[in-house]
N, C-alpha and C positions, 0 to 999 in steps of 0.2 A: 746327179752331180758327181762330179771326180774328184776325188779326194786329195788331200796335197801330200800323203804319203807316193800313192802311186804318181804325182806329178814329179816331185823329186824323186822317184827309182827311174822313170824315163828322161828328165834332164842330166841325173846322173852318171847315167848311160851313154848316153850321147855325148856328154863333154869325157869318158872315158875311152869311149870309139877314138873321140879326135887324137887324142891325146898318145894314145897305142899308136895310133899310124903314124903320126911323130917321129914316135921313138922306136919304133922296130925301123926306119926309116935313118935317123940320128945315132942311135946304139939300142942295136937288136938287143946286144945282153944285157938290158935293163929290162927292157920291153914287158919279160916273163914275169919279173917280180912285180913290175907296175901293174900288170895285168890282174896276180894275183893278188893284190892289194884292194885294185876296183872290184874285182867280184867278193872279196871278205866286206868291205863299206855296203856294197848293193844289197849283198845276204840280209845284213844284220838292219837295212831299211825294211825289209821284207818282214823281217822277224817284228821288228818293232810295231808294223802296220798289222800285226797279226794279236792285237788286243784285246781290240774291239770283240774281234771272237771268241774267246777266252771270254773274257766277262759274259757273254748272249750266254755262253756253254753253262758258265756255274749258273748264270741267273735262272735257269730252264731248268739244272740238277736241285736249286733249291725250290722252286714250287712243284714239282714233283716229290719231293722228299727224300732224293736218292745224292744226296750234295756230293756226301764223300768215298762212294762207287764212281760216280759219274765224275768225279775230281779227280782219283786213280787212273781214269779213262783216257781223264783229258789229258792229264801227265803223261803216261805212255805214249798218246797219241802225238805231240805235241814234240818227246823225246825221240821220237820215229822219224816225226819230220826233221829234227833238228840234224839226223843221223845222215839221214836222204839228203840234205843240200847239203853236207860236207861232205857227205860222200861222192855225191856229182859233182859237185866244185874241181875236190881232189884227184877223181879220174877226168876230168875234162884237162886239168892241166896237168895230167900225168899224158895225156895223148896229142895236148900240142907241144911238151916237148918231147914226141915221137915213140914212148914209150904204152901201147896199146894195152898188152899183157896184165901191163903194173895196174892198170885202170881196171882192168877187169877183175883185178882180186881186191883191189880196196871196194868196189861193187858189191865183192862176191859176199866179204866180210861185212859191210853196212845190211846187207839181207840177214846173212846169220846171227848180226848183234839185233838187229832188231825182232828176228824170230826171237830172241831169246830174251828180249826185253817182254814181249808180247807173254812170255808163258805165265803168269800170273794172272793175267785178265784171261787166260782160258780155261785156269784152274775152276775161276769164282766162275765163268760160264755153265762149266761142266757141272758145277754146283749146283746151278740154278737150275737145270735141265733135269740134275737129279732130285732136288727138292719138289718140281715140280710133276715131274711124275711118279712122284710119290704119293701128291696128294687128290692123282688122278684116282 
């Protein structure tokens, strides 16, 4: 069965398709902002549709008994992705208004924010790795 998130992120697409060709059509120099208006509303359906998994995640981290490793995980994880679609977002509409370059280093910079969000969860990796052959 299909969810009624993903049915409103695809009807809301579609009434933003029409609506763009509109007005790149009517007045182009709206067009940009309309545009980026429709993908910030779609995002944030996206994000919101992304609950459901968050909840399965803790619920797994608490029968296990690893709640609040596995809660740090989800966090990073979670702030990685939130990095990753602003960061596509922002170089998608750095490159339709023709500026490729500029795309490519708000890119460059969502990789190196999120290496560097990431470096804590590799600390406690490196942890575990050393605790565990310790008791090899």
């Amino acid at each position: 069965m299909i969810s009624g998130g993903i049915l409103k992120l695809f009807g809301g697409a579609i009434i933003a398709v029409m609506l763009l060709l509109i007005l790149r059509r009517e007045s182009p120099d709206i067009a940009l902002t309309a545009k980026m208006c429709a993908g910030v509303v779609l995002s944030l359906v996206c994000v919101a549709s992304m609950s459901p998994i968050v909840e399965y995640i803790a619920e797994i981290g608490e029968g296990f008994g690893v709640g609040e490793s596995l809660s740090r995980a989800v966090e990073v994880l979670l702030k990685a992705l939130g990095i990753s679609i602003l960061a596509h977002l922002t170089a998608n509409v750095c490159r339709d208004a023709g500026e490729g370059s500029i795309a490519y280093y708000v890119e460059l910079g969502a990789k190196i924010e999120i290496l560097i969000l990431s470096l804590p969860l590799l600390s406690e990796l490196l942890d575990l790795a050393r605790e565990l052959l310790e008791i090899s």
